[in-house]
PDB file with SEQRES, HELIX, SHEET and CRYST1 records, atoms N, CA, C and O in Angstrom:
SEQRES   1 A   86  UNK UNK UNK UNK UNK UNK UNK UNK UNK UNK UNK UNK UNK          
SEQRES   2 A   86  UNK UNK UNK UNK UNK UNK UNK UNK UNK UNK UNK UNK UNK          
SEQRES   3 A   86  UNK UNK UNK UNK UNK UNK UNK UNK UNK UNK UNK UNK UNK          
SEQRES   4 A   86  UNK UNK UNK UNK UNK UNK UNK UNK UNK UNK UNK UNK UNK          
SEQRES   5 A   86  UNK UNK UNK UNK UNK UNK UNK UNK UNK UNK UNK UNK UNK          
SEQRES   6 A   86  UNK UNK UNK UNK UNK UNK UNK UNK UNK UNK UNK UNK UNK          
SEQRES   7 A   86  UNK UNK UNK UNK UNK UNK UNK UNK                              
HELIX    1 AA1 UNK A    5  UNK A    7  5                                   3    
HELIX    2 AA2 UNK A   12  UNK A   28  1                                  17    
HELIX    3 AA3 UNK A   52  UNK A   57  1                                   6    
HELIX    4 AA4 UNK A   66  UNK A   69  1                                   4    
HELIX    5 AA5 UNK A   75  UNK A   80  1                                   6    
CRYST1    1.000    1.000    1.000  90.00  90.00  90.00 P 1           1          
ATOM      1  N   UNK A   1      25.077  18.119  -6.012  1.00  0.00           N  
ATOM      2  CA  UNK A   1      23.731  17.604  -5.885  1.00  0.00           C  
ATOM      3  C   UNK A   1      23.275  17.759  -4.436  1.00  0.00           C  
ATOM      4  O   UNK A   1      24.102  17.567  -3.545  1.00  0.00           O  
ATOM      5  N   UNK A   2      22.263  18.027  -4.194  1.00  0.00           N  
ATOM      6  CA  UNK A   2      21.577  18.326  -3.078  1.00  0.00           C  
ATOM      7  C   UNK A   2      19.811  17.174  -2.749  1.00  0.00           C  
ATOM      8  O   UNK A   2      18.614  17.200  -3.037  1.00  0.00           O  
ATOM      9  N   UNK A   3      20.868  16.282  -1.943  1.00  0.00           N  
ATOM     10  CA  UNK A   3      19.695  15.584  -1.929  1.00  0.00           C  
ATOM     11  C   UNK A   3      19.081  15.473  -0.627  1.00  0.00           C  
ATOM     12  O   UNK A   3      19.941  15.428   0.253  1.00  0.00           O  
ATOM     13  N   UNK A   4      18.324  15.435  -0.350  1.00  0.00           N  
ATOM     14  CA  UNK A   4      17.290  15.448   0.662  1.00  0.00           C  
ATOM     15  C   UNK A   4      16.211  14.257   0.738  1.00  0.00           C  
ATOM     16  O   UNK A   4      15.222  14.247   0.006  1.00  0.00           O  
ATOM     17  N   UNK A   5      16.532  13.082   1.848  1.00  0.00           N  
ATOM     18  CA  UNK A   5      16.170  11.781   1.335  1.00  0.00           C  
ATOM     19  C   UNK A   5      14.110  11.919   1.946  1.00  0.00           C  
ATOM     20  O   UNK A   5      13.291  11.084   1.563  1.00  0.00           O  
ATOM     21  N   UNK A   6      13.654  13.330   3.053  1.00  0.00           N  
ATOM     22  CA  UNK A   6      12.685  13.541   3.431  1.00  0.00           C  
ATOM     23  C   UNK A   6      11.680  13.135   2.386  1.00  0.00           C  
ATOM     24  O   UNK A   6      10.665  12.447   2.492  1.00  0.00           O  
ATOM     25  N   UNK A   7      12.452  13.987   0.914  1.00  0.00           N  
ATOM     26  CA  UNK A   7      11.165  13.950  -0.028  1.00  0.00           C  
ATOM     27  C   UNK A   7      11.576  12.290  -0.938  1.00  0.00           C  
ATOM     28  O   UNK A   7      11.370  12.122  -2.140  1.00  0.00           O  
ATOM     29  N   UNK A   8      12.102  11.368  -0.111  1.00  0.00           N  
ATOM     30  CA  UNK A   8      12.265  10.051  -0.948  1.00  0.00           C  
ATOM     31  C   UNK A   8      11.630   9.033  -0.356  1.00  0.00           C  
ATOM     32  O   UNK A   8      11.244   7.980  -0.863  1.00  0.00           O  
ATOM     33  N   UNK A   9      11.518   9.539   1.126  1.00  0.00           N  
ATOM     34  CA  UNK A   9      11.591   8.464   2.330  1.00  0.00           C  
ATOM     35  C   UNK A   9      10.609   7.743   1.871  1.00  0.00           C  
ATOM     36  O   UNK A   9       9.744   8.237   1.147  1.00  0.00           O  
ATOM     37  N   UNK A  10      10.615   6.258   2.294  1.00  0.00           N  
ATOM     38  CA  UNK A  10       9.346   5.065   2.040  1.00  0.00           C  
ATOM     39  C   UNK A  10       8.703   4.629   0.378  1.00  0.00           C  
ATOM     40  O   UNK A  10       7.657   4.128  -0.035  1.00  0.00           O  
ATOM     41  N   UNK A  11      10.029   5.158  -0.273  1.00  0.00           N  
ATOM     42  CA  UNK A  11       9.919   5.194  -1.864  1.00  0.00           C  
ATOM     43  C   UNK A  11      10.007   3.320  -2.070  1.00  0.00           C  
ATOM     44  O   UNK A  11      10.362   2.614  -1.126  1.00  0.00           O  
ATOM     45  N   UNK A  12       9.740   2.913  -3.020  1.00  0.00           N  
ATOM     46  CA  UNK A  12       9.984   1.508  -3.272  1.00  0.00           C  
ATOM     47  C   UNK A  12      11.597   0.852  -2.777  1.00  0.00           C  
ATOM     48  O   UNK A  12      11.804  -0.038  -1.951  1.00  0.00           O  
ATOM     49  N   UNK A  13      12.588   1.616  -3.575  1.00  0.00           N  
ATOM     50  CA  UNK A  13      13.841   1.327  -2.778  1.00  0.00           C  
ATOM     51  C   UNK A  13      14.739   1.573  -1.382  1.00  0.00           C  
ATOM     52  O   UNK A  13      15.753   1.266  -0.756  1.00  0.00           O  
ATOM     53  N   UNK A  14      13.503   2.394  -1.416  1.00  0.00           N  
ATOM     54  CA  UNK A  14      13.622   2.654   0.519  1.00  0.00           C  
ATOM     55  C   UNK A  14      12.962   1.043   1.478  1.00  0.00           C  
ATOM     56  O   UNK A  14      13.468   0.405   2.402  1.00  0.00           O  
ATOM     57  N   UNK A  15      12.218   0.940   1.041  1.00  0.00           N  
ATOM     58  CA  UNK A  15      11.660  -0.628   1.510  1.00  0.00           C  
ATOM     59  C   UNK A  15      12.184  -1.559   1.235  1.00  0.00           C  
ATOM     60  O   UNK A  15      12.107  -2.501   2.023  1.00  0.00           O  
ATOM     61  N   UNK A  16      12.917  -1.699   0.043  1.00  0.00           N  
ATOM     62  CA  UNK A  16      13.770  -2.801  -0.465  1.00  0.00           C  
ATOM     63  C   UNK A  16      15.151  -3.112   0.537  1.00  0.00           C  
ATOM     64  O   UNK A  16      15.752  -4.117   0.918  1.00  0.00           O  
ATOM     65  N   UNK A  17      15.259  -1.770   0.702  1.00  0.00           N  
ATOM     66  CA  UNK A  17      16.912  -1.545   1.492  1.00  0.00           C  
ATOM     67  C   UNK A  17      16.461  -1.379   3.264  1.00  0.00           C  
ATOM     68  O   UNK A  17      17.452  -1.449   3.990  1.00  0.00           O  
ATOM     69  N   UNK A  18      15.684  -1.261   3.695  1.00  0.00           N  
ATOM     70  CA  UNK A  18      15.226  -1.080   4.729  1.00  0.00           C  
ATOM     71  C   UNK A  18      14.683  -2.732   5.104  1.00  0.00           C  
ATOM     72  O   UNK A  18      15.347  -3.334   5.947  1.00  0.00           O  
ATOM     73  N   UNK A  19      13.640  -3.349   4.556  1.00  0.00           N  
ATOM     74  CA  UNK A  19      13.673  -5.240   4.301  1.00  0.00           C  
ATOM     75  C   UNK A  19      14.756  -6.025   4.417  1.00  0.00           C  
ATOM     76  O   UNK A  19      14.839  -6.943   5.233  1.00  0.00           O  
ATOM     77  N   UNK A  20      15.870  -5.622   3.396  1.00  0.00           N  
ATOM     78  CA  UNK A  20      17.030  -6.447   3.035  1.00  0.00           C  
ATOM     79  C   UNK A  20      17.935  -6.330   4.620  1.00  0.00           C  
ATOM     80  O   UNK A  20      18.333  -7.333   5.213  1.00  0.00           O  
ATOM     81  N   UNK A  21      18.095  -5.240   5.005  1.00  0.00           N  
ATOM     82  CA  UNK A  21      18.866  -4.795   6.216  1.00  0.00           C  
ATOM     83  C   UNK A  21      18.194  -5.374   7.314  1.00  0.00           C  
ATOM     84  O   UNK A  21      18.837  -5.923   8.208  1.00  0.00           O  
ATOM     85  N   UNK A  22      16.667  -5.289   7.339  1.00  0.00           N  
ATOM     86  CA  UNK A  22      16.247  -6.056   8.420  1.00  0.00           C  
ATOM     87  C   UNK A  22      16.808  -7.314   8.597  1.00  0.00           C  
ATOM     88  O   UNK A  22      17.382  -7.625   9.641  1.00  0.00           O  
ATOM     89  N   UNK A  23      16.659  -8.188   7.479  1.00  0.00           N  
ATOM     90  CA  UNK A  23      16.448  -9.839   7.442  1.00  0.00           C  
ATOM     91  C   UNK A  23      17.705 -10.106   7.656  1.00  0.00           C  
ATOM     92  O   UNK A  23      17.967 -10.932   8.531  1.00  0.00           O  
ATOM     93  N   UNK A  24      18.863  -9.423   6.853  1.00  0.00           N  
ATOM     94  CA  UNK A  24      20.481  -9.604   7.056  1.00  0.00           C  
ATOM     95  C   UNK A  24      20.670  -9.271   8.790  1.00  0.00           C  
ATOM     96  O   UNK A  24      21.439 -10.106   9.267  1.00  0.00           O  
ATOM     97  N   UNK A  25      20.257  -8.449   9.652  1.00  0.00           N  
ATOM     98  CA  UNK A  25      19.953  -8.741  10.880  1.00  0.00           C  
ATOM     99  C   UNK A  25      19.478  -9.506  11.850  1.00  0.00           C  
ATOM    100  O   UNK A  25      19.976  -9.591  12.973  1.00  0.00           O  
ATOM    101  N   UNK A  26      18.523 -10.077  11.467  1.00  0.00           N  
ATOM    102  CA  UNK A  26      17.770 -11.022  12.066  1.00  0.00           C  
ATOM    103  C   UNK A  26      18.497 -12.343  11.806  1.00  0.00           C  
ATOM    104  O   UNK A  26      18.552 -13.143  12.741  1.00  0.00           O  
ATOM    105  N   UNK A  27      19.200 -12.734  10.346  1.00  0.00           N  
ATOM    106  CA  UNK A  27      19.637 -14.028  10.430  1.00  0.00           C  
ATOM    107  C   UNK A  27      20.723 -14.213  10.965  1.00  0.00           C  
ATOM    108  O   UNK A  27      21.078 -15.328  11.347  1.00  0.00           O  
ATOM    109  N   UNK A  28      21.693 -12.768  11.124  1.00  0.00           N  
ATOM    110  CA  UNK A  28      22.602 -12.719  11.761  1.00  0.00           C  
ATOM    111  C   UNK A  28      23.092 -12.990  13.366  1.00  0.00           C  
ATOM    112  O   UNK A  28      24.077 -13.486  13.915  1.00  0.00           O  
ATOM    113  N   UNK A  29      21.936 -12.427  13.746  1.00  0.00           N  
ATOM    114  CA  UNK A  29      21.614 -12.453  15.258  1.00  0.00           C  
ATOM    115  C   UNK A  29      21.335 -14.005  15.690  1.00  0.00           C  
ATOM    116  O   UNK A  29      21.396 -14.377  16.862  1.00  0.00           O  
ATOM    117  N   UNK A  30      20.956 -15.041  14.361  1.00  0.00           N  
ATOM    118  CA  UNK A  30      20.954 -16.169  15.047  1.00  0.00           C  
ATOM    119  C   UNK A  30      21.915 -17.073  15.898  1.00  0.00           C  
ATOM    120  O   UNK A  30      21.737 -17.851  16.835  1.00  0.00           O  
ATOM    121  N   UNK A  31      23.114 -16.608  15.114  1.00  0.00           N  
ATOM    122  CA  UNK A  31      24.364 -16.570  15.632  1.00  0.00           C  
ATOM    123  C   UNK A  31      24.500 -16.885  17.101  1.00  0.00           C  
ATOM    124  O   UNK A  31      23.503 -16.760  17.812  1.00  0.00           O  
ATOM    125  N   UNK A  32      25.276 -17.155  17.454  1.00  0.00           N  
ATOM    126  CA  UNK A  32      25.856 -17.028  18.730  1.00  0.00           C  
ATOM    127  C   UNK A  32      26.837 -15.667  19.122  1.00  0.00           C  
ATOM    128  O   UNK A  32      26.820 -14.876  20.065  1.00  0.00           O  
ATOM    129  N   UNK A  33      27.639 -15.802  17.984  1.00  0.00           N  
ATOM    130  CA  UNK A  33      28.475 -14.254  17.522  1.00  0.00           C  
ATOM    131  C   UNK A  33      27.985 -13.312  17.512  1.00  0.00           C  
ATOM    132  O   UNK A  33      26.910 -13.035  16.980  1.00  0.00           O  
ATOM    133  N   UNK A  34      29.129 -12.223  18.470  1.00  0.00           N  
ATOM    134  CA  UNK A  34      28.232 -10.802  18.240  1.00  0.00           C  
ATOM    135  C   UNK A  34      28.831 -10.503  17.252  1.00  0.00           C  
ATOM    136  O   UNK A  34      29.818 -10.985  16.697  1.00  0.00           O  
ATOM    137  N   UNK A  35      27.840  -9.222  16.931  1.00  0.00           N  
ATOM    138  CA  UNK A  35      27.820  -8.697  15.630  1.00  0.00           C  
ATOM    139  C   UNK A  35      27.748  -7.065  16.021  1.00  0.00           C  
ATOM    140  O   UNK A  35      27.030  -6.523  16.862  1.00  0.00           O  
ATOM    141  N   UNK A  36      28.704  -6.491  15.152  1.00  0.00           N  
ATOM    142  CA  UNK A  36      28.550  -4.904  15.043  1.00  0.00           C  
ATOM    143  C   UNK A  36      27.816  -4.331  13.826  1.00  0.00           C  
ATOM    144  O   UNK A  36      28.092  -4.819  12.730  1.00  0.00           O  
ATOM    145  N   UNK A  37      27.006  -3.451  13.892  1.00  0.00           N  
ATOM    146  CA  UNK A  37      26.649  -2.728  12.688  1.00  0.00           C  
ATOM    147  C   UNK A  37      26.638  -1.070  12.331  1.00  0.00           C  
ATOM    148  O   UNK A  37      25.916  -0.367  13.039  1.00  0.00           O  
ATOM    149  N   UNK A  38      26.987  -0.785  11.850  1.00  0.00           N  
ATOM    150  CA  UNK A  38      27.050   0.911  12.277  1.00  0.00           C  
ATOM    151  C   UNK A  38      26.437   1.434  10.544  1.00  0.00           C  
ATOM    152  O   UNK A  38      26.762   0.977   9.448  1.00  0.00           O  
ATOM    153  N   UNK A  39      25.573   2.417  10.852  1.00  0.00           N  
ATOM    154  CA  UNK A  39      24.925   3.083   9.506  1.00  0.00           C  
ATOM    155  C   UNK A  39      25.663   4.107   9.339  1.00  0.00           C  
ATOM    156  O   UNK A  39      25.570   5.008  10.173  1.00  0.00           O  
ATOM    157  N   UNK A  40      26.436   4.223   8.410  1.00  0.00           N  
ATOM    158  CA  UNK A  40      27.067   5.716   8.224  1.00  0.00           C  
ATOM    159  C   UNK A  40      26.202   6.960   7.585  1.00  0.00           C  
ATOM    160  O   UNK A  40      26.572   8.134   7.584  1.00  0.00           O  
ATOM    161  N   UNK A  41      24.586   6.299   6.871  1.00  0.00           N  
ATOM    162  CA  UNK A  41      23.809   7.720   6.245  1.00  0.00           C  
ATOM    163  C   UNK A  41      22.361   7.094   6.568  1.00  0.00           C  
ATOM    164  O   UNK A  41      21.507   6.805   5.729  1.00  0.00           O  
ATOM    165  N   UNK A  42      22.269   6.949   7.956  1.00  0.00           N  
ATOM    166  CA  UNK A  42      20.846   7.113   8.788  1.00  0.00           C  
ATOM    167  C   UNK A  42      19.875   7.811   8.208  1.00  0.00           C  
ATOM    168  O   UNK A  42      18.795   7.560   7.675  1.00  0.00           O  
ATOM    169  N   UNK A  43      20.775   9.122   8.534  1.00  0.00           N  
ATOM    170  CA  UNK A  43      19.640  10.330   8.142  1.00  0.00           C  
ATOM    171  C   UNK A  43      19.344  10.814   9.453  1.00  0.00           C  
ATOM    172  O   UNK A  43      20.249  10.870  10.285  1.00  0.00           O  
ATOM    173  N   UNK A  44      18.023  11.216   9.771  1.00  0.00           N  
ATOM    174  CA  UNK A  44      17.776  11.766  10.969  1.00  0.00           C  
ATOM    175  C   UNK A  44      16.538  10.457  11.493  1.00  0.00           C  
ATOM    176  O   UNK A  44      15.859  10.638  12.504  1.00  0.00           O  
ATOM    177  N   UNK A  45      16.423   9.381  10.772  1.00  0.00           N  
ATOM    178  CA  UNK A  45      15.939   7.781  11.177  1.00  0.00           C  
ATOM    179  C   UNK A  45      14.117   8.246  11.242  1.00  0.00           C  
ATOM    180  O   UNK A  45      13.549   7.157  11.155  1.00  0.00           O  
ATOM    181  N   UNK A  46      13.382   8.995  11.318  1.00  0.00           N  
ATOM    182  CA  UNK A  46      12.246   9.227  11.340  1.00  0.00           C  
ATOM    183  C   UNK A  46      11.564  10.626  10.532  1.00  0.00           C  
ATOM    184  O   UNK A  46      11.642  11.848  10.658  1.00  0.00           O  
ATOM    185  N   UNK A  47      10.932   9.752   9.731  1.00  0.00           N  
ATOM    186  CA  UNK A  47      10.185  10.947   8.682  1.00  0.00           C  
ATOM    187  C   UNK A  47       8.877  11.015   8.765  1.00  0.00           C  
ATOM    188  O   UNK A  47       8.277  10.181   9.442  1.00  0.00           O  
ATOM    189  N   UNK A  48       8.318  11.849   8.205  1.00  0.00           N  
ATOM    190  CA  UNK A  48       6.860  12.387   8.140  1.00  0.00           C  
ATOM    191  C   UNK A  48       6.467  11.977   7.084  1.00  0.00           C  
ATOM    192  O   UNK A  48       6.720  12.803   6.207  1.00  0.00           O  
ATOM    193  N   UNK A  49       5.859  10.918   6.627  1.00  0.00           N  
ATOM    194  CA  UNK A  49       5.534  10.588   4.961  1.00  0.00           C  
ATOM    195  C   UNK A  49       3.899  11.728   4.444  1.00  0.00           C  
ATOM    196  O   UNK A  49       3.441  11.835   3.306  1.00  0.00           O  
ATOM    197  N   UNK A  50       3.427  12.334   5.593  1.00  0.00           N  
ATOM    198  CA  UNK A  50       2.329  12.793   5.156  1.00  0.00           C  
ATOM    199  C   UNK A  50       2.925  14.554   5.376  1.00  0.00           C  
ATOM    200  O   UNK A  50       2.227  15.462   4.924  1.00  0.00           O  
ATOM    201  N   UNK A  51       4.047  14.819   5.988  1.00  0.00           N  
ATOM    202  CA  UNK A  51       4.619  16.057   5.975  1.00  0.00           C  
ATOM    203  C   UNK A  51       4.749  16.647   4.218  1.00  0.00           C  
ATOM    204  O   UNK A  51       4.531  16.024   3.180  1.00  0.00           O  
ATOM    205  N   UNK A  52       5.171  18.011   4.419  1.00  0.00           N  
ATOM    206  CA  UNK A  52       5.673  18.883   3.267  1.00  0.00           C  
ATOM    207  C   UNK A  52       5.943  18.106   2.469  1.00  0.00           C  
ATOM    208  O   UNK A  52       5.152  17.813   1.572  1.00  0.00           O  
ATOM    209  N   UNK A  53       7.365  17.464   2.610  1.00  0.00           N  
ATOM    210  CA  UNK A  53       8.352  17.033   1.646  1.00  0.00           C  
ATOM    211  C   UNK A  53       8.324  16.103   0.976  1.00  0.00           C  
ATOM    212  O   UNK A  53       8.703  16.100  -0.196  1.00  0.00           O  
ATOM    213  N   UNK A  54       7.734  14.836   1.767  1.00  0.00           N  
ATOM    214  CA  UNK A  54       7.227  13.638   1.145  1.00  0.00           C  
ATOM    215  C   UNK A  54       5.918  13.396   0.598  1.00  0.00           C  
ATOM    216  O   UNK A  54       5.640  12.446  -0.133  1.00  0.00           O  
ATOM    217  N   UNK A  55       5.006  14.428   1.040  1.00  0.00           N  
ATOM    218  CA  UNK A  55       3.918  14.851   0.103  1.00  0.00           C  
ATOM    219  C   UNK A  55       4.464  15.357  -1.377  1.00  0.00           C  
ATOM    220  O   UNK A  55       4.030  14.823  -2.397  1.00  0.00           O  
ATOM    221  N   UNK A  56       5.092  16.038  -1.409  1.00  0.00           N  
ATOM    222  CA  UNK A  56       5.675  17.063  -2.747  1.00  0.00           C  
ATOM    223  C   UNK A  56       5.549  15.585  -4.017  1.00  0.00           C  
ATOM    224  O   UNK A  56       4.867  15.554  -5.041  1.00  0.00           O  
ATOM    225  N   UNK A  57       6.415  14.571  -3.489  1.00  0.00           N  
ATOM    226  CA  UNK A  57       6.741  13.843  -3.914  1.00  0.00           C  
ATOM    227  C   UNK A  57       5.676  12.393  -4.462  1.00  0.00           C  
ATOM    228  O   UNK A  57       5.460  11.764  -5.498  1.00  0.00           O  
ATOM    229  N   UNK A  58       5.250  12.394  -3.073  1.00  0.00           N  
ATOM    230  CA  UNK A  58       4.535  11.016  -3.069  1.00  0.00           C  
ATOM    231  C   UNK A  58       5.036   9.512  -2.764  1.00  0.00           C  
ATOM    232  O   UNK A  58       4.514   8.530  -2.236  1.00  0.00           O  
ATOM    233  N   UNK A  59       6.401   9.815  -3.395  1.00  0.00           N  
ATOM    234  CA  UNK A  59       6.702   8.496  -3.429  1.00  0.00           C  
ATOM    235  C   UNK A  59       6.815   7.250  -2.619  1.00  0.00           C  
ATOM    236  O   UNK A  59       7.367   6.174  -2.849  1.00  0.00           O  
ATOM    237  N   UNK A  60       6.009   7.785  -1.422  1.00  0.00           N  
ATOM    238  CA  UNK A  60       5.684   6.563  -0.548  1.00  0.00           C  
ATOM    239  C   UNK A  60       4.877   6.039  -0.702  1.00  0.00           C  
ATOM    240  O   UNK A  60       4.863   4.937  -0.154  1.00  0.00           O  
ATOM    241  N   UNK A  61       3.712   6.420  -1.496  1.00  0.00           N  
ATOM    242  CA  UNK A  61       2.329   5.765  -1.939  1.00  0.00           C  
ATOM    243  C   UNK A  61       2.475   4.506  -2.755  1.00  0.00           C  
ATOM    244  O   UNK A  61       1.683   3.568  -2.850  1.00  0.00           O  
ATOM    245  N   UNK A  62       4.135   4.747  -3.556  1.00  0.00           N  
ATOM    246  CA  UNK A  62       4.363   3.390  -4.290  1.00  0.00           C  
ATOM    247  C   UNK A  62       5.011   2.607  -3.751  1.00  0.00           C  
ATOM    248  O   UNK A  62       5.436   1.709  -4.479  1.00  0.00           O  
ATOM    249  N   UNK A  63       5.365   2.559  -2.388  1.00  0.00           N  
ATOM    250  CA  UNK A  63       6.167   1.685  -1.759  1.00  0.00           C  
ATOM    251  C   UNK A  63       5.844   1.225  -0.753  1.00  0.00           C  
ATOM    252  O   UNK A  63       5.237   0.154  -0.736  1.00  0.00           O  
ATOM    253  N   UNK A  64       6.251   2.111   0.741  1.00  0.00           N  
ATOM    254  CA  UNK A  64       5.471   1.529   2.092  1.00  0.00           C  
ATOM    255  C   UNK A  64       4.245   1.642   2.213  1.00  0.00           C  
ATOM    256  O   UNK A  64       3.793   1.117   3.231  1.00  0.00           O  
ATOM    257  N   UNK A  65       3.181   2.374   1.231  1.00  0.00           N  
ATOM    258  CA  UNK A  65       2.361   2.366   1.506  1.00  0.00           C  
ATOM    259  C   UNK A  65       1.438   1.674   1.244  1.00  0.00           C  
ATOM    260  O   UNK A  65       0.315   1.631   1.748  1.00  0.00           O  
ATOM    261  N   UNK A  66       2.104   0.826   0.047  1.00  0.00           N  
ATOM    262  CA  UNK A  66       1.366  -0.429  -0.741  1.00  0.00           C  
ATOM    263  C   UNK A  66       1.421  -1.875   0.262  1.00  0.00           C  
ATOM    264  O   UNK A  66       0.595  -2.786   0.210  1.00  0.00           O  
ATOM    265  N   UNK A  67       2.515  -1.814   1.092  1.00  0.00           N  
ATOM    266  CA  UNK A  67       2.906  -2.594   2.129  1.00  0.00           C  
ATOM    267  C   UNK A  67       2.323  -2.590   3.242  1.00  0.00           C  
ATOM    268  O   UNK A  67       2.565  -3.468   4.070  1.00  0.00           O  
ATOM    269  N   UNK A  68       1.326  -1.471   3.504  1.00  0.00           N  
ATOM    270  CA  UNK A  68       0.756  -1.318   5.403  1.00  0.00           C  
ATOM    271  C   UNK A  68      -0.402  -2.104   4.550  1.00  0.00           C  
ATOM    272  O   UNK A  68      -0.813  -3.125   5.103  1.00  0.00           O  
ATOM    273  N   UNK A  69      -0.738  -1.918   3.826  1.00  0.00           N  
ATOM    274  CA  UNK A  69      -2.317  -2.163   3.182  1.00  0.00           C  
ATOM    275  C   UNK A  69      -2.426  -3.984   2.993  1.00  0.00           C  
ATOM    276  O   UNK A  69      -3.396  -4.631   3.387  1.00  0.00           O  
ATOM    277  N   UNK A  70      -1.301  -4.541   2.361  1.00  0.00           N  
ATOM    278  CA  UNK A  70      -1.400  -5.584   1.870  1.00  0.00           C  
ATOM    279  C   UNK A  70      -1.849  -6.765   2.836  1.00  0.00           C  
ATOM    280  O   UNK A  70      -1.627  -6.656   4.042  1.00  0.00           O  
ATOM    281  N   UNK A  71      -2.480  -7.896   2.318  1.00  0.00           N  
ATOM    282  CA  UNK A  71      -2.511  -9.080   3.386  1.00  0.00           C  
ATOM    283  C   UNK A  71      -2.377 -10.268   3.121  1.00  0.00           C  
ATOM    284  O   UNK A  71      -2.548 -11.163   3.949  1.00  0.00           O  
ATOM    285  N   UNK A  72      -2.027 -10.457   1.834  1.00  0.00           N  
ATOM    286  CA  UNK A  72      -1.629 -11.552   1.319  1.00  0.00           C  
ATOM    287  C   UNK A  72       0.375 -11.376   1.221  1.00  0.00           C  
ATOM    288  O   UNK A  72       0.850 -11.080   0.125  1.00  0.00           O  
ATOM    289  N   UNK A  73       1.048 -11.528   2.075  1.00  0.00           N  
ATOM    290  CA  UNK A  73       2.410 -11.284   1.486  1.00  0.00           C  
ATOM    291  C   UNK A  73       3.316 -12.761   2.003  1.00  0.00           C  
ATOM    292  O   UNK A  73       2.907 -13.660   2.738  1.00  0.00           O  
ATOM    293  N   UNK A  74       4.365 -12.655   1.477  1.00  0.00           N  
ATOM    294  CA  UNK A  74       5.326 -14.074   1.736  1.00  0.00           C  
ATOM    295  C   UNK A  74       5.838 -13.918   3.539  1.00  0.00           C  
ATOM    296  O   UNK A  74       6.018 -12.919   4.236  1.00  0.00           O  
ATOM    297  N   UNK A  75       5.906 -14.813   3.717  1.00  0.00           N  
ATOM    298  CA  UNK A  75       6.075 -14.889   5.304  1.00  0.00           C  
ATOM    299  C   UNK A  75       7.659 -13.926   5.344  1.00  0.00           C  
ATOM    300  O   UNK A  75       7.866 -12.932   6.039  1.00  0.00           O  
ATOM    301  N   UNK A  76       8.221 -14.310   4.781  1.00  0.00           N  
ATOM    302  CA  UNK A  76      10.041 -13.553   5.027  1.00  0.00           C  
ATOM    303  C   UNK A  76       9.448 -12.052   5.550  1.00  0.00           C  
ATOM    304  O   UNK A  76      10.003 -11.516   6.509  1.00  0.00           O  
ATOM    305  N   UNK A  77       8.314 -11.404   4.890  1.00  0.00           N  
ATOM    306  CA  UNK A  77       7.840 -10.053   5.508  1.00  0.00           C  
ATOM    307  C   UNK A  77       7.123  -9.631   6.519  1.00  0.00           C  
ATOM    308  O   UNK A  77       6.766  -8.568   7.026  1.00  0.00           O  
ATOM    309  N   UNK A  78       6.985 -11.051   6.708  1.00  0.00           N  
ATOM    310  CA  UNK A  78       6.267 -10.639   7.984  1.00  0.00           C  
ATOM    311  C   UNK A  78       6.600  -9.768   9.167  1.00  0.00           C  
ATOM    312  O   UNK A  78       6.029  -8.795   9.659  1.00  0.00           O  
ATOM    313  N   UNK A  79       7.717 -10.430   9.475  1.00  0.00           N  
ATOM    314  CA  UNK A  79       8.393  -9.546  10.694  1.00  0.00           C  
ATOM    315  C   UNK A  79       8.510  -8.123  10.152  1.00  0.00           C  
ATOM    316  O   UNK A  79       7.986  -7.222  10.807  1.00  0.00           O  
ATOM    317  N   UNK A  80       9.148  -7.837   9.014  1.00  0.00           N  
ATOM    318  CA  UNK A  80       9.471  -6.798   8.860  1.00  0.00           C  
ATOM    319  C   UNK A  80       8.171  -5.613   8.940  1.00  0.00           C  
ATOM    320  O   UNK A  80       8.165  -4.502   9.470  1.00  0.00           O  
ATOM    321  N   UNK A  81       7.197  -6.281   8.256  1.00  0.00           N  
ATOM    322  CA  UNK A  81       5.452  -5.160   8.613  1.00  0.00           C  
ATOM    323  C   UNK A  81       5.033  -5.409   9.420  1.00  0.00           C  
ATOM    324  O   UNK A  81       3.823  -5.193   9.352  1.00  0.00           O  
ATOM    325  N   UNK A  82       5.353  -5.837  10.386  1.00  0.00           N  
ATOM    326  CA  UNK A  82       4.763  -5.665  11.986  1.00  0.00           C  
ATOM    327  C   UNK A  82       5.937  -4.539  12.681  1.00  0.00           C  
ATOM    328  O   UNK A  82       5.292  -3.789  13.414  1.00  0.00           O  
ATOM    329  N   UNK A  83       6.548  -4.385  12.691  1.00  0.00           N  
ATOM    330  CA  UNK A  83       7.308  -3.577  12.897  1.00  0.00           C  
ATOM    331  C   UNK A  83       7.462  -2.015  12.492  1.00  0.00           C  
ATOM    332  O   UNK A  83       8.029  -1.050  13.005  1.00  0.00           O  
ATOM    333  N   UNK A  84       6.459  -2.291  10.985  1.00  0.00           N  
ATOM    334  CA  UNK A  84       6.733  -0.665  10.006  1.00  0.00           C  
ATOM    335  C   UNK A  84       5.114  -0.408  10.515  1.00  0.00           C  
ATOM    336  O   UNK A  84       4.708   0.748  10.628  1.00  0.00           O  
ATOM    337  N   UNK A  85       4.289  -1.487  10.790  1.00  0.00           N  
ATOM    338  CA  UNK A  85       2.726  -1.128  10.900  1.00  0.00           C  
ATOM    339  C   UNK A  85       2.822  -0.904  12.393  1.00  0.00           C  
ATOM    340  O   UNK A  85       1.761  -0.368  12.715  1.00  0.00           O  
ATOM    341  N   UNK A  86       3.501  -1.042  13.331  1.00  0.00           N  
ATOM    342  CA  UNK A  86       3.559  -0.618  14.786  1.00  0.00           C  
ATOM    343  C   UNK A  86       3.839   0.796  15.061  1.00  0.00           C  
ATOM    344  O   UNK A  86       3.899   1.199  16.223  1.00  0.00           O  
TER     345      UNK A  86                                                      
END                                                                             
């Protein structure tokens, strides 16, 4: 299989897992304890959602993109769309 996450990036479960990882960070850090984290499938960490590949696809239109737009959302997201809308 040949996957190529360009044409996935900002898909619904890309936000889910990208959210979840934030917040598991942030509560972590409340800590006093350091903490290590290491991503073993990054990727190359910055995509083009309006490029080639993720055009082909779209599938960001059903996910992060429903998220820059929104303004009614639960506070837990907050942090996280100030950060994706920056």
């Amino acid at each position: 299989m040949n996957y190529r996450h360009a044409f996935h990036a900002g898909n619904h479960a890309d936000v889910l897992k990208h959210y979840v990882l934030s917040r598991l960070i942030a509560l972590l850090s409340r800590k006093e304890a350091p903490f290590a984290y290491l991503d073993s499938h990054a990727g190359i960490g910055l995509y083009d959602l309006r490029g080639d590949q993720a055009s082909r696809t779209g599938e960001w239109l059903q996910g992060i993109a429903r998220l820059w737009q929104a303004t009614d959302v639960p506070d837990p997201l907050l942090d996280y769309l100030e950060v994706i809308r920056g």
